[in-house]
N, C-alpha and C positions, 0 to 999 in steps of 0.2 A: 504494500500500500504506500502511495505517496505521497507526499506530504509537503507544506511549507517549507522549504528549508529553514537552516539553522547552520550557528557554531559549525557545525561537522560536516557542512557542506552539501547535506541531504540534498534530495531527489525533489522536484517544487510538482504536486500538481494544482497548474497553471496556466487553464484554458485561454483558449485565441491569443497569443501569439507569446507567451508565455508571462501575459499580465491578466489578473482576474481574483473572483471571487476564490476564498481557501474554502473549499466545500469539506473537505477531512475535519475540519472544525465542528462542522454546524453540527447542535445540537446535545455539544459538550461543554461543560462546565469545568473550568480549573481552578483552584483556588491556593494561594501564596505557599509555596512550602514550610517558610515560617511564618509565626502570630507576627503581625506587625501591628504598629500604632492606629488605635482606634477611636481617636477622639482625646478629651483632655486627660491630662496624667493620671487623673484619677480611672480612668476608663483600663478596664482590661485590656490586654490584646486579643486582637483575633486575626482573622486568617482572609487577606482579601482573594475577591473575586472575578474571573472572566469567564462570561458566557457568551457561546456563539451560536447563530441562529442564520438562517436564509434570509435574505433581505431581496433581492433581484439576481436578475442574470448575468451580472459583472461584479456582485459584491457581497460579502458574508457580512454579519450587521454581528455587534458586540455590545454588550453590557460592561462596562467595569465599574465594580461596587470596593473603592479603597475609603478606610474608614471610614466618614457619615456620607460622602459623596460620590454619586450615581452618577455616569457618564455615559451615553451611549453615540455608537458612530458606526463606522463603516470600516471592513478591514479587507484587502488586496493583500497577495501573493505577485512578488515578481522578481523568478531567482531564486535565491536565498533568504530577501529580504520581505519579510513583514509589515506594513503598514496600514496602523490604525488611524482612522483619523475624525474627528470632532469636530463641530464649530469652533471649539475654545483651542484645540491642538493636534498637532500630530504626533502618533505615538510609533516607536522604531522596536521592533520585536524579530527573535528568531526563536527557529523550531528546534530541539535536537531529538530525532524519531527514535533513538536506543534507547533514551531515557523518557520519555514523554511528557520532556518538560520546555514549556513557551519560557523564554525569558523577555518581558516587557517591560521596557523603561528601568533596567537593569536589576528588576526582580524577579524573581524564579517563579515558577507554575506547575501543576501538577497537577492531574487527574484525581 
């Protein structure tokens, strides 16, 4: 199965012309490998979230729930490279398919 690339150079699948929707995603949920910061000190940690879903015919649509704020956007496959993107930002991610872990905006993910 193929997947977004990543770190290790994996295999992207990456319809029409090798930019597109990451369809390997839709319909999974990752969430932070470690508890990260969840609101004010006094807040526990916990473990943020990406979920992916079908949005159209060029693009996988994404949730991201870090700490009390919900973002959601569109994410592209092209190459190796990852890209989510928001009204407010764009966000740079890769895939490593041995481990099944997204690292987004340089934190880890995990099934």
């Amino acid at each position: 199965m193929a997947a977004c690339g990543g770190g290790a150079g994996v295999a992207v699948d990456a319809p029409k012309a090798g930019v597109g929707r990451c369809s390997i995603f839709e319909g999974t949920t990752y969430q932070s490998v470690n508890a990260m910061a969840c609101g004010p000190s006094d807040t526990p940690p916990c473990r943020w979230t990406l979920r992916f879903s079908a949005d159209d015919a060029t693009d996988t649509a994404f949730t991201s729930v870090v700490m009390d704020v919900t973002a959601t956007g569109t994410l592209q496959c092209n190459g190796v490279v990852i890209v989510g993107t928001t009204p407010a930002l764009t966000a740079g991610a890769s895939y490593d398919a041995e481990s099944d872990v997204i690292t987004w905006n340089g934190t880890p993910y995990s099934q």
